[in-house]
C-alpha positions as CSV (number, residue, x, y, z in Angstrom):
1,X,67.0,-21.2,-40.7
2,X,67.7,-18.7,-43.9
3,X,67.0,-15.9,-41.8
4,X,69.0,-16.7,-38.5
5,X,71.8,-17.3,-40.5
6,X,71.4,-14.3,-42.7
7,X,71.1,-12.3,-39.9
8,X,74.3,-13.6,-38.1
9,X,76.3,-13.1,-41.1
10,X,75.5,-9.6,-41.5
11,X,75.3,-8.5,-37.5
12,X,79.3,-9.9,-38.2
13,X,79.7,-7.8,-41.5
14,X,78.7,-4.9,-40.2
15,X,80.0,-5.3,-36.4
16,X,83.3,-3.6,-37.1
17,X,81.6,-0.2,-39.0
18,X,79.6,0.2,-35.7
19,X,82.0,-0.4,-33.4
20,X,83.8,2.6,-33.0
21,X,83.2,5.3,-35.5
22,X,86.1,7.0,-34.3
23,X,88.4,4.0,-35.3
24,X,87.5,3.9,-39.1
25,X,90.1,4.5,-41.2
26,X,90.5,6.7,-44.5
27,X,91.4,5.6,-47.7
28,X,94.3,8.1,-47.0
29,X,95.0,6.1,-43.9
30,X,94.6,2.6,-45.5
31,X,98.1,0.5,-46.4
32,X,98.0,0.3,-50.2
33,X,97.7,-3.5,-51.2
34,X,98.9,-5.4,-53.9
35,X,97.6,-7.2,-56.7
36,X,97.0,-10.8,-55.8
37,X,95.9,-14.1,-57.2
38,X,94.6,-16.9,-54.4
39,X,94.1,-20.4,-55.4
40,X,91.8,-22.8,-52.6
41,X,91.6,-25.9,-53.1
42,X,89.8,-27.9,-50.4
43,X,86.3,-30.0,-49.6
44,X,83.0,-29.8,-48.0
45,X,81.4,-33.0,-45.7
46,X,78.2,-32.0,-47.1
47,X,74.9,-33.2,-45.2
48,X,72.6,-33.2,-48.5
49,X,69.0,-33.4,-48.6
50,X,67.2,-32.7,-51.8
51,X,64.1,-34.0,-53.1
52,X,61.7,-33.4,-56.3
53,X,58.1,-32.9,-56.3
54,X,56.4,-35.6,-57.8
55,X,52.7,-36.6,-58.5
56,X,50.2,-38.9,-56.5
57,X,48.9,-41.2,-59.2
58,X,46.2,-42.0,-57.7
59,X,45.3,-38.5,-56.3
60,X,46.5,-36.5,-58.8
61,X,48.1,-34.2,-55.9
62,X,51.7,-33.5,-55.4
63,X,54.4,-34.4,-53.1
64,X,58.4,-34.3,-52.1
65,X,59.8,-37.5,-53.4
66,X,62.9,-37.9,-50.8
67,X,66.2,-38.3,-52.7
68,X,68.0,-39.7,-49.3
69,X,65.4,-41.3,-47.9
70,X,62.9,-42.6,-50.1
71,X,65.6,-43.3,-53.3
72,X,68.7,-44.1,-50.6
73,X,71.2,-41.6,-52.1
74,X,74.3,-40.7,-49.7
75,X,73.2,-38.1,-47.4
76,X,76.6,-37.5,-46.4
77,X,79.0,-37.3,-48.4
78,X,82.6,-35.2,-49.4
79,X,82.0,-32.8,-51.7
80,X,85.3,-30.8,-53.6
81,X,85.7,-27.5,-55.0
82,X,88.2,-25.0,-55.8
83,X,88.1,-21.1,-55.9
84,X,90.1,-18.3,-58.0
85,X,90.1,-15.1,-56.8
86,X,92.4,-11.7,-58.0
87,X,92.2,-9.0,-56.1
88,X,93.1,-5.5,-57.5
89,X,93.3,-2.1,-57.6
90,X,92.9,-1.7,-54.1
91,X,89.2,-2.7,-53.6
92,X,87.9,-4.6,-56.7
93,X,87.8,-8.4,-56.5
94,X,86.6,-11.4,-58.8
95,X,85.8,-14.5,-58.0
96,X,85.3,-18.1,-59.9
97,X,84.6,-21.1,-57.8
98,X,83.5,-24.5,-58.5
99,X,82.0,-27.3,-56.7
100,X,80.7,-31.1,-57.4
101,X,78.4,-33.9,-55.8
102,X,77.6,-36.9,-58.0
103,X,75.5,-39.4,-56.1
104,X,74.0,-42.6,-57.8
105,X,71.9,-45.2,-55.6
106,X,69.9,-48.5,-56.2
107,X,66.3,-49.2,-54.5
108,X,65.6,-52.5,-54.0
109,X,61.9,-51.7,-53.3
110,X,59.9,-48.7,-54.4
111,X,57.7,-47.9,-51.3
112,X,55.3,-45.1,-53.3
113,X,53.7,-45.1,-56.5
114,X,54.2,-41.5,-58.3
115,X,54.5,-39.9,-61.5
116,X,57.1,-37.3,-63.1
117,X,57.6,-35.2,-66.3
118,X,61.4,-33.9,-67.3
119,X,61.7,-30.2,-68.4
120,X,61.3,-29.4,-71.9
121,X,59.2,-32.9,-72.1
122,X,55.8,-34.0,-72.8
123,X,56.0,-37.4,-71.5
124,X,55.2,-38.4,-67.9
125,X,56.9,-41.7,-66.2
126,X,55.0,-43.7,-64.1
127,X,56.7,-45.6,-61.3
128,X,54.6,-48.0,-59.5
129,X,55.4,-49.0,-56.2
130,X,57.6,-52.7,-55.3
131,X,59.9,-52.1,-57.9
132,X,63.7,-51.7,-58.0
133,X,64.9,-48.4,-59.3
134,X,68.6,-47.0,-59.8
135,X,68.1,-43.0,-59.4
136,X,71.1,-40.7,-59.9
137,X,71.0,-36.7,-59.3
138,X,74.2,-34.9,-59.8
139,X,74.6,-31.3,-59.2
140,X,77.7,-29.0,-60.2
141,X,77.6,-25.5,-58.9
142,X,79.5,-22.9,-61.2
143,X,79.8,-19.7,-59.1
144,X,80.8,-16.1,-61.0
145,X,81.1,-12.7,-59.3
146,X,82.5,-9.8,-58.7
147,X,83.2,-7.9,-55.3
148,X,83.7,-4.4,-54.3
149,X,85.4,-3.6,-50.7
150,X,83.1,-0.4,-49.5
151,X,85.1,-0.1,-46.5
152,X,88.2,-1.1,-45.0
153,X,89.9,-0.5,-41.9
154,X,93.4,-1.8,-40.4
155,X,92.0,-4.7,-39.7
156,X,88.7,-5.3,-41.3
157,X,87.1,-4.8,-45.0
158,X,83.3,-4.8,-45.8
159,X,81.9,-5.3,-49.3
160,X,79.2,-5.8,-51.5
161,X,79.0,-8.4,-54.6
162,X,76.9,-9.3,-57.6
163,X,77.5,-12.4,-59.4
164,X,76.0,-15.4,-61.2
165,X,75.2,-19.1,-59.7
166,X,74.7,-21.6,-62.1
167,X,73.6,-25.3,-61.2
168,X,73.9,-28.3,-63.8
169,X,71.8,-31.2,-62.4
170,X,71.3,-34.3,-63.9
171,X,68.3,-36.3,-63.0
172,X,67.9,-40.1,-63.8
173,X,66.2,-43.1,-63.4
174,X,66.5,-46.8,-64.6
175,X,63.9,-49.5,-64.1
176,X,60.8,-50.7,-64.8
177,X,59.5,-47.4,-65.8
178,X,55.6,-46.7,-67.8
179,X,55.0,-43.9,-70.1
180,X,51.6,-42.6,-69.4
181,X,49.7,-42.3,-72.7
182,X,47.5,-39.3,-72.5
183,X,44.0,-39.0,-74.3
184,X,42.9,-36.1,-76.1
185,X,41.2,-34.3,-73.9
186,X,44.8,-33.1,-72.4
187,X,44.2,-34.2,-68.7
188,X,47.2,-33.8,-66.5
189,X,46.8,-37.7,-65.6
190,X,46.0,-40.6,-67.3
191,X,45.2,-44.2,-66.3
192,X,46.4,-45.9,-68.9
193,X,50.8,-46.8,-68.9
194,X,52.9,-48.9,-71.2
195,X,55.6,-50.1,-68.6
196,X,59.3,-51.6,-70.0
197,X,62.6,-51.5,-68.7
198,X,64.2,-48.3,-69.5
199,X,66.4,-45.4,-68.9
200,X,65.1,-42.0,-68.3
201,X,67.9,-38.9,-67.7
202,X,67.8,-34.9,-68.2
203,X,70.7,-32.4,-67.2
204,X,69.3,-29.0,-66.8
205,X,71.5,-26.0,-66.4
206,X,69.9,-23.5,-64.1
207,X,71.5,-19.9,-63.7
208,X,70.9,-17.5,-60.6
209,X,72.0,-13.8,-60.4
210,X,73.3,-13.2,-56.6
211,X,73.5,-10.3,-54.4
212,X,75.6,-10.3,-51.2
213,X,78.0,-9.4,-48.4
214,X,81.0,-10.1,-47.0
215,X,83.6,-8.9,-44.7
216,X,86.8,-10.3,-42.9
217,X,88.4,-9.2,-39.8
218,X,91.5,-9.6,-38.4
219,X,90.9,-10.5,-34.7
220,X,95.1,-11.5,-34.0
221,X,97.9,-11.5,-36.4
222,X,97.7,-14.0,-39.0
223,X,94.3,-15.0,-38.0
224,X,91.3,-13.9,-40.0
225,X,87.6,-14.4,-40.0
226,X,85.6,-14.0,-42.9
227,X,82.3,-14.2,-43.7
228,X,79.8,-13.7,-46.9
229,X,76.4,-14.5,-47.4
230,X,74.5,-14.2,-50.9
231,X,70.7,-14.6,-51.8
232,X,68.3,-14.4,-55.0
233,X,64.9,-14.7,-55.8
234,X,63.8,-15.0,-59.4
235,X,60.9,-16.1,-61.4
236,X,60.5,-15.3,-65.3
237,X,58.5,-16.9,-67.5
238,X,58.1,-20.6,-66.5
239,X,61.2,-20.9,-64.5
240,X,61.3,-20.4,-61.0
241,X,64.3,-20.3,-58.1
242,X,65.7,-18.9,-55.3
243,X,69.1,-19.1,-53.9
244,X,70.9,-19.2,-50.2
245,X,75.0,-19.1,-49.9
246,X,76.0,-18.3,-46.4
247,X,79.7,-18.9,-45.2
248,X,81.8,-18.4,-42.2
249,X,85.6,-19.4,-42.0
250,X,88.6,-18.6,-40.3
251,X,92.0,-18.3,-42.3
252,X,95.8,-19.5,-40.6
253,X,98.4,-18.1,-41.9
254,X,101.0,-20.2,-42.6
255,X,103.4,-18.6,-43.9
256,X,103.2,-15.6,-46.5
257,X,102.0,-17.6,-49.6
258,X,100.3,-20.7,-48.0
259,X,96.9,-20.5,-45.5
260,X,95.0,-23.0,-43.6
261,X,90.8,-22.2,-44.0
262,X,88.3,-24.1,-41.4
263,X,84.5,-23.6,-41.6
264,X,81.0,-23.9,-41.7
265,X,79.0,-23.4,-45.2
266,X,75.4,-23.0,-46.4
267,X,73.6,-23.7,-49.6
268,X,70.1,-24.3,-50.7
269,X,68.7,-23.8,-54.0
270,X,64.8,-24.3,-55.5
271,X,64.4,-25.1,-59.2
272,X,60.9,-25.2,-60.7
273,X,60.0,-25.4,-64.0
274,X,56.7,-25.2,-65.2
275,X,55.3,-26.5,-68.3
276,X,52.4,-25.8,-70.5
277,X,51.1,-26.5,-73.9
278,X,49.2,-24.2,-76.7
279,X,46.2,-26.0,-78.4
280,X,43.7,-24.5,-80.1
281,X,44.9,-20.6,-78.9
282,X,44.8,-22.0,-75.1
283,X,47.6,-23.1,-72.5
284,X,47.6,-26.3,-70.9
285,X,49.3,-26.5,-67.7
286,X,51.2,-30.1,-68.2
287,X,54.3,-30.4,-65.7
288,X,56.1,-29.4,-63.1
289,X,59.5,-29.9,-62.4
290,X,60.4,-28.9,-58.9
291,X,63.8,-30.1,-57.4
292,X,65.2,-28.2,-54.6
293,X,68.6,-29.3,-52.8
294,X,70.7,-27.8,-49.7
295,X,74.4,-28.7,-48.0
296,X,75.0,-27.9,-44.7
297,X,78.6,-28.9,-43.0
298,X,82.2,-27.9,-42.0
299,X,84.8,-27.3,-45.1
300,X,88.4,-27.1,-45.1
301,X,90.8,-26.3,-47.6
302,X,94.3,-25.1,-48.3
303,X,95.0,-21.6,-50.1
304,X,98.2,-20.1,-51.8
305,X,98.2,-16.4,-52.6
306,X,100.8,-15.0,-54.7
């Protein structure tokens, strides 16, 4: 799915450069644009799935542990954000946006057993199947970036950006939950659990450089489309992720301050986070923390410029 719509989003960007050779304008020939400050304000009905990889007791393999299905948080649900943006000097832009989704849900009955570690934690949880379980993941996405307009035209503009992504999830769980007790000989499971009620919670903060495109057009007056889409791969260390942001809209003008956006956005993002431990000049693999969460669905908002 990453690649069709990575590819539709660029065949759009770069539609206009190809078009007509002969119809690409100069800088000389460009109208010289003012400084401006936009403020959109607006919401996403996000269709969320996200899960975390978790571990078979009993097996000691690995699997997704559904956050919609098998934990019964909202799959759909609104989701806000606003965006800054100041455009100047012609063809320099930055950009600050910032979007939420809290979700908290209560499971009347567990329906797998499994087993989970938090980063930066030596501990594993043990959650045995037939219990209730109150689970809450919220996510905040901060994005940071700067864009550069490599061509423009009397009615389009292509660009290039670089820019940060960072994601502050909170994971938690409340219920009858067992710490495993490991022995000494550092096994990644253990049989043995001391179960009480409890509450276990971790935020993470997880940055991502970004790379992308964008491009508008101006297919009738007052009506633009615009498009961007942004991806990263990364892995340092123990830490792990990748990043997809893919967005198509189409801006009203209302009037010359005030615009109407409709659209479609993207967004999936893998976190994993491996852990190990030094004994005796060695490294133990212990955990893995893997979450990985996406939002597909239309988004509207409302944007003054001045």
């Amino acid at each position: 799915m990453f690649k069709t719509l990575m590819s539709c989003a660029v065949l759009f960007i770069a539609t206009p450069v190809f078009a007509d050779d002969n119809n690409v304008i100069t800088p000389e020939q460009v109208n010289v644009l003012p400084d401006s400050f936009t403020i959109n304000i607006g919401g996403l009905y996000a269709n969320s799935d996200s899960y975390m990889v978790v571990t078979n007791p009993r097996t000691g393999g690995t699997f997704p542990l559904d956050f919609e299905n098998d934990l019964n948080l909202k799959e759909k649900q609104f989701l806000p954000f606003i965006e800054l943006a100041y455009s100047f000097n012609q063809r320099h832009n930055i950009y600050l946006d910032y979007k939420s989704l809290h979700r908290t849900a209560q499971s009347p009955e567990i329906a797998k057993d499994f087993q989970f570690t938090l980063p930066d934690s030596d501990i594993t949880y043990d959650v045995e199947a037939g219990i209730s379980l109150k689970s809450t993941l919220d996510i905040d996405i901060l994005r940071l970036g700067y864009g550069y307009d490599i061509w423009q035209g009397e009615n389009y503009t292509i660009g290039a950006s670089v820019g940060l992504h960072t994601m502050f999830i909170k994971t938690a769980f409340e219920g009858e939950i067992g710490i495993c007790v490991p022995n000494t000989q550092l096994e990644q499971y253990c049989g043995e659990t001391i179960t009480t009620p409890r509450v276990v919670d971790k935020s993470l903060t997880a940055p991502l450089p970004n790379f992308g495109v964008y491009g508008d057009y101006e297919f009738s007056p007052g009506w633009v489309f615009k498009a961007y889409a942004q991806y990263f791969s990364l892995k340092y260390n123990d830490i792990a992720g990748s990043l997809v942001d893919v967005r198509a809209v189409v801006e009203a003008e209302l009037n010359e301050d005030w615009s109407l956006i409709a659209g479609f956005n993207y967004y999936e993002i893998d976190v994993d986070y491996k852990q190990t431990l030094t004994a005796l000049d060695q490294d133990f693999y212990i955990a893995d923390y893997k979450i990985n969460y996406s939002f597909t669905g239309p988004m509207i908002s409302v944007q003054y410029t001045f």
